[in-house]
C-alpha positions in Angstrom: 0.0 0.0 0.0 1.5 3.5 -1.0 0.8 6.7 1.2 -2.6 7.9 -0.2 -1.8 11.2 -0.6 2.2 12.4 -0.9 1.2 16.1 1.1 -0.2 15.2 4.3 0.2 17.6 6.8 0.1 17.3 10.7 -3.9 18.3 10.9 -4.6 15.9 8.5 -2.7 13.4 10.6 -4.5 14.2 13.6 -7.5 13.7 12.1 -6.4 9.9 10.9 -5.7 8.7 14.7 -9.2 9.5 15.6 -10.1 5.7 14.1 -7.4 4.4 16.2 -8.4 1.4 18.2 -6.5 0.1 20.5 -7.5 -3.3 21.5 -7.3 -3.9 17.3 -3.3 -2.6 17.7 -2.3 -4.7 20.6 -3.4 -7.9 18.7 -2.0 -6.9 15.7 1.7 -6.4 16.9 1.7 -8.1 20.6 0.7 -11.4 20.3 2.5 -14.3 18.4 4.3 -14.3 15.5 5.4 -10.8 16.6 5.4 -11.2 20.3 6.6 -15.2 20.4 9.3 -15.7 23.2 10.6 -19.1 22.0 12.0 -17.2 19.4 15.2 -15.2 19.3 14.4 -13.4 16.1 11.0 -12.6 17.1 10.4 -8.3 17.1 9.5 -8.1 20.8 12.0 -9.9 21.8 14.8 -8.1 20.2 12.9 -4.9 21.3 13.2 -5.5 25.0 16.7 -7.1 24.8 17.9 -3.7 23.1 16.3 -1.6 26.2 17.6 -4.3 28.7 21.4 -3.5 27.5 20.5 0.3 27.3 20.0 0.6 30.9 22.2 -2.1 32.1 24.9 -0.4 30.5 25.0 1.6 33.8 25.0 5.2 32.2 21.0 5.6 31.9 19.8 7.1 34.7 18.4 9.6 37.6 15.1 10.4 38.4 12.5 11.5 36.2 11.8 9.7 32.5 9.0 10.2 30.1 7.7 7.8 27.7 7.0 9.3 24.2 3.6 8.7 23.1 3.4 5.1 24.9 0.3 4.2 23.0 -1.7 1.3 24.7 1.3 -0.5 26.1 3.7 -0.6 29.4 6.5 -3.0 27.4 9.1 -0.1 26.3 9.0 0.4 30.7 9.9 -2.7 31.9 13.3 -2.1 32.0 13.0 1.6 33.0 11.2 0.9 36.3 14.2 -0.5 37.8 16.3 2.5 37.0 13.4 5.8 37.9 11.1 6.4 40.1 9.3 8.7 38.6 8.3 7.9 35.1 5.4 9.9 32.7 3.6 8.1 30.3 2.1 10.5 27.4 0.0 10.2 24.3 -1.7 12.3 22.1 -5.0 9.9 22.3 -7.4 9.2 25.2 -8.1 6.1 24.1 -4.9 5.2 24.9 -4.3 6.7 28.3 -7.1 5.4 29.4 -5.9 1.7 28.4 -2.7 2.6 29.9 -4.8 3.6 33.3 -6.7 0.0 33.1 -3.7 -1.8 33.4 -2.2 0.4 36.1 -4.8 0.2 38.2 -4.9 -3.5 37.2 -8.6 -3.8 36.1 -9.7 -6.9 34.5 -9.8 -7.6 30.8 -7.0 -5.7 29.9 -4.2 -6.2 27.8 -1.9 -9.8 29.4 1.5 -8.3 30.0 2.6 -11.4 31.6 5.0 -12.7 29.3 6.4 -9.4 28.9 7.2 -9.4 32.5 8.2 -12.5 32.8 10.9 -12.3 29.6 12.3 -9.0 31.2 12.4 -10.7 34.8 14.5 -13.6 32.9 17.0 -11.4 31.1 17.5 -9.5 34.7 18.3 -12.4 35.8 15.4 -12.7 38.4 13.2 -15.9 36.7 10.1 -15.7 35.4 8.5 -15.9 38.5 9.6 -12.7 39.9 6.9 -10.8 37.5 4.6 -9.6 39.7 7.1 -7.5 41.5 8.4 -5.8 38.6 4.6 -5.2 37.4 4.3 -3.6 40.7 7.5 -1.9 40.6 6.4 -0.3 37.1 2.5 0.6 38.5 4.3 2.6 41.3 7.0 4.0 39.4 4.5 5.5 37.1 3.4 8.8 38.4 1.2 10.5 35.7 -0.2 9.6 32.2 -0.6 12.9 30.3 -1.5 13.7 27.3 1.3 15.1 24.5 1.7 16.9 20.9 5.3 16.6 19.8 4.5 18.7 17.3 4.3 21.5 19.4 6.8 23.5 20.9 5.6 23.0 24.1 4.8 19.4 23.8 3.0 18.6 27.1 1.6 21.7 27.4 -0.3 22.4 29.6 0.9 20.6 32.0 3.8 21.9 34.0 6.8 19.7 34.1 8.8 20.3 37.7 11.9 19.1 36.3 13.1 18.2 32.7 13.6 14.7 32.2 16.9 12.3 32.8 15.9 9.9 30.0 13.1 9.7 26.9 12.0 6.6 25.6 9.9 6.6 22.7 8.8 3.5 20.8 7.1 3.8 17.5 6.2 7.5 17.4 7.5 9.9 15.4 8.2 8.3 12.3 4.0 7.3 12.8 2.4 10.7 13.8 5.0 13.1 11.0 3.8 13.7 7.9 7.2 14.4 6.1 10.8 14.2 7.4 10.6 17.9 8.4 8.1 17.5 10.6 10.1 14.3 12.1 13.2 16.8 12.8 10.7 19.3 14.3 9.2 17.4 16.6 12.8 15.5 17.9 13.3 19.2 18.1 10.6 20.1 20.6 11.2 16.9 22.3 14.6 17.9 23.0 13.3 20.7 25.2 11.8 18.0 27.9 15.0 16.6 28.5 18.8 18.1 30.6 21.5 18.2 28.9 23.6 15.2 28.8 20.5 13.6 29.7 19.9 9.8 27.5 17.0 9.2 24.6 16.1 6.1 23.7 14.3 5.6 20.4 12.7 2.3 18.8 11.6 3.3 15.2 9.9 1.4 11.9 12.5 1.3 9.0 11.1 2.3 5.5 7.6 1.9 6.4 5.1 3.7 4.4 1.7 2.8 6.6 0.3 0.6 9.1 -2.9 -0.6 10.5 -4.7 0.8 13.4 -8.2 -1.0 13.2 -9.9 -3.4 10.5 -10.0 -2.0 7.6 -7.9 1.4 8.9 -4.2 2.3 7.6 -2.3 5.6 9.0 0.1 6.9 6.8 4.0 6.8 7.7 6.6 8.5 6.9 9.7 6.2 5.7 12.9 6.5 7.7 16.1 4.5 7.5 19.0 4.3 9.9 21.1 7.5 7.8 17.9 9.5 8.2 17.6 9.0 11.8 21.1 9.1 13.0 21.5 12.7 10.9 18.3 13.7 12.8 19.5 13.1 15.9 23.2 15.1 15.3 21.6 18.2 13.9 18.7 18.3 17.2 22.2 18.0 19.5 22.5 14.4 20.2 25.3 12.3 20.4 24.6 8.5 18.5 25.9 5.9 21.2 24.3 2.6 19.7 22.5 2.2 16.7 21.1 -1.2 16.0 18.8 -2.4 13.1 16.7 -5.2 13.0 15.4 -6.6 9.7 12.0 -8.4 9.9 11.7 -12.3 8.6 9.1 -13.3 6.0 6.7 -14.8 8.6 6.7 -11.4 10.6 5.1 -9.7 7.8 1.7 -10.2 8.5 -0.2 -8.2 6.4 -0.1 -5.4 9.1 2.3 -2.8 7.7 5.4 -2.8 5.5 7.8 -2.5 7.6 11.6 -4.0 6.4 12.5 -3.4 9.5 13.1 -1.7 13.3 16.1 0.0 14.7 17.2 1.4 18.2 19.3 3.7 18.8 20.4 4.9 22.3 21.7 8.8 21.8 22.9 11.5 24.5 22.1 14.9 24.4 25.3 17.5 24.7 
C-alpha cells in the first residue's frame, strides 16, 4: 500500500488517529508471531533485549523519565522501572491513556502483559516468577499519564513539568504521527526541550515503512525512515549516537499489518 496522498500535513494526521483502536493494535503487533518468546528473532523480543542492555549499561539514569507517546502499552517500561522512580507516560490519544490507566490500576480484561514481565524478569536475571514485582515496581513508578503533541513547541503543554527529564523513551512514534521528514526533525526538536543536557533518549523506530494498520480496515500513513535519516536527525537536534542497532523483519513477521523492512534502536545522549 503507497501513502494515499504524498502532502499530508500534521492536521490531516491528527485527524487519521481519531479511528485508532487500541484493542485492534495490541493484537495486531503483541501477540505471536510478533510477540513469540521461544523465538530469538522474534520483534518483541529483540525490542526489550535492546532496552535491557541500554539501561544495564549503567550510564541511563536519575530520576525523572517520560515515555513518548506510549500508545496502549507498558513494554518499552519494563526495563525503565528498575532504573526511575518517577516515570510519565504521554499520548496524544485518550483512548490510549485510558488503556494505559486500566492496566495500572490492574482492572480486569486488559491487555496480558505477563510474558512481557516475565521475559524481562528472565534477562534480569530474576526468573520468570519474579513478574509480579516488577509489574508492581512499574505501576508505582508510574506517576502520571498525560496527554502530549510533539509537534508543538511546548509538547506537554499544559501541564507543567517540575523538572526536565533524565531519560526519553519513545517506541514507534515519530516516524508514525509526521507527515514528512521535516516535521520528524521538528518534533525531535521540541522533544529535546523536555529533556537536561547530557540527559539519555532512547528511540525504537519502523525502518522504510510507508503505513500501518490501526483497526480493520484502517491504515495511517507513515513516513519512511532509514538508519542515515535517523542518526543525521538526531546530530543536527544536539545528540550524540551511542548505539545504533537495526533489525530486519523475517518473511513470517510480515503479517499483512504494515510494510515495515525493518526496526532500529538507537540509544543517543544529548550534549
Amino acid at each position: 500500500m503507497e501513502r494515499a496522498d504524498k502532502e499530508v500535513s500534521v492536521a490531516a494526521m491528527k485527524e487519521y488517529y481519531k479511528q485508532f483502536d487500541p484493542r485492534s493494535y495490541l493484537r495486531y503487533n503483541y501477540i505471536p508471531p510478533r510477540a513469540d518468546f521461544t523465538r530469538t528473532d522474534s520483534i518483541v523480543p529483540w525490542k526489550l533485549s535492546c532496552l535491557h542492555r541500554a539501561f544495564q549499561d549503567g550510564d541511563v539514569h536519575g530520576r525523572t523519565l517520560i515515555d513518548i507517546g506510549s500508545g496502549p502499552t507498558i513494554y518499552q517500561l519494563l526495563s525503565a522501572c528498575e532504573h526511575f522512580s518517577n516515570i510519565i507516560m504521554t499520548d496524544f490519544l485518550e483512548v490510549n491513556r485510558q488503556e494505559i490507566r486500566r492496566w495500572l490500576r490492574g482492572e480486569p480484561d486488559t491487555f496480558d502483559w505477563t510474558a512481557f514481565l516475565q521475559h524481562v524478569c528472565e534477562l534480569e536475571g530474576k526468573g520468570s516468577c519474579s513478574w509480579p514485582e516488577k509489574a508492581k515496581r512499574l505501576r508505582t513508578a508510574v506517576h502520571d499519564v498525560i496527554p502530549i503533541d510533539v509537534h508543538s513547541p511546548n509538547p506537554l503543554q499544559p501541564y507543567s513539568l517540575p523538572e526536565l527529564a533524565d531519560c526519553l523513551v519513545s517506541s514507534f512514534c515519530l516516524e508514525a504521527v509526521s507527515p514528512d521528514r521535516t516535521s520528524f526533525q521538528k518534533a525531535l526538536t521540541n522533544l529535546g526541550t523536555l529533556l537536561k543536557p547530557n540527559g539519555h533518549f532512547l528511540m525504537i523506530g519502523a525502518l522504510d515503512e510507508s503505513y500501518y494498520q490501526v483497526a480493520d480496515g484502517v491504515h495511517i500513513p507513515v513516513v519512511p525512515v532509514d538508519q542515515e535519516f535517523v542518526s543525521a536527525t538526531l546530530k543536527s537536534c544536539g545528540y550524540e549516537i551511542c548505539t545504533f542497532q537495526c533489525y530486519t523483519l523475517p518473511q513470517d513477521m510480515k503479517v499483512g499489518v504494515d510494510d515495515v523492512a525493518g526496526i532500529f534502536f538507537v540509544k543517543a545522549k544529548k550534549k
